[in-house]
N, C-alpha and C positions, 0 to 999 in steps of 0.2 A: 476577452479573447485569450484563447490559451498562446502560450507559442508553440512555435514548431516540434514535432518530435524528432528526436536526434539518436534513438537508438532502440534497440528491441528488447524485451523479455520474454523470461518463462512465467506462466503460473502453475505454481508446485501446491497439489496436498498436501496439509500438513500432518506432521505426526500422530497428532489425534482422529482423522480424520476416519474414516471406513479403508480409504486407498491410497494411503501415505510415501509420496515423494510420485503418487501419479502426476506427469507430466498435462495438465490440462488442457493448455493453451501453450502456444509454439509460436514464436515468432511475433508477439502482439508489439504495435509500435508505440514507445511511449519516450518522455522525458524524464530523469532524475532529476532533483532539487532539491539541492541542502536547505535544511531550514534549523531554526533552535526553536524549541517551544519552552516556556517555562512553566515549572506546577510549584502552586503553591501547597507546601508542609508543613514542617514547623518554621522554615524557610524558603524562602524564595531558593529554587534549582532550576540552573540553567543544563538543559539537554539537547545534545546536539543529536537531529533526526531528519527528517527527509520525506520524502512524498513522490510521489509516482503520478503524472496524469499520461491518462490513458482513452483508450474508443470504448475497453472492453470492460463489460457491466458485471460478469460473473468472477469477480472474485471476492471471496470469502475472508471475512472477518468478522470478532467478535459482533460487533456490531456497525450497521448505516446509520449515520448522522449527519445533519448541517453542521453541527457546530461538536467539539467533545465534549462530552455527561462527562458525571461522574460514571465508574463503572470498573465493572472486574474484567480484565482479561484473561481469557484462557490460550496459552498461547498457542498451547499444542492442536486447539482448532484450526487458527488460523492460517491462511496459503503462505507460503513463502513465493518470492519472485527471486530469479535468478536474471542477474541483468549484465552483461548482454545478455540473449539467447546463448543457451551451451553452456554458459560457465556455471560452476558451481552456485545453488541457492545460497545466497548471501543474506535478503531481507524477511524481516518477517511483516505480514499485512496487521496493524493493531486496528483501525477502521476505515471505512469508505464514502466517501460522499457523491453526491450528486453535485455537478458544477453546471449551473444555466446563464452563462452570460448572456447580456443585455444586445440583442442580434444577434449572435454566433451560436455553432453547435453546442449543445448536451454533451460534455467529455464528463471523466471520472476523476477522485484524485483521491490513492490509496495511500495513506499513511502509514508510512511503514516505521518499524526499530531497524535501526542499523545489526545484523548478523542473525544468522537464523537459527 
């Protein structure tokens, strides 16, 4: 089960896109959530990042995964979310998942980098 949504965003084109800083989506209700993920390199890095879940299906990132590949990002595809609604785009989307919890609705949860 997800919890509650506690605040809104934008979903922004991003720079790369055909319609870059089109405002898509207005208003979509979601949760922020700090998280750290670590990768491994030639050391273990710890990166502090965050996640979005949400109702809304169409936002765009490099790529939809369960789980993170390996994989390139291009960033200048990706949407940015500006959160709350109105304020400046802050996040960038790196990828998307599909979330099915066991009874509960189908949400979404956009992995975002902190700044856009």
């Amino acid at each position: 089960m997800r919890a509650d949504y506690d605040t809104t965003c934008d979903v922004i084109d991003g720079p790369g896109t055909a319609t870059p800083g089109n405002v898509r989506h207005s208003g979509v209700q979601c949760r922020l959530v700090s998280d750290t993920i670590v990768f491994q390199r030639e050391k273990w890095l710890d990166q502090d990042a965050a996640y979005v879940t949400m109702d809304e299906a169409d936002v765009h990132a490099s790529i939809i995964a369960a789980a993170p590949p390996d994989f390139t990002i291009v960033a200048d595809d990706c949407d940015r979310l500006a959160i709350p609604s109105g304020a400046a785009a802050g996040y960038t989307v790196l990828w998307t998942e599909q979330v099915s919890p066991p009874g509960g609705a189908v949400y979404y949860r956009a992995h975002v980098r902190i700044g856009a």
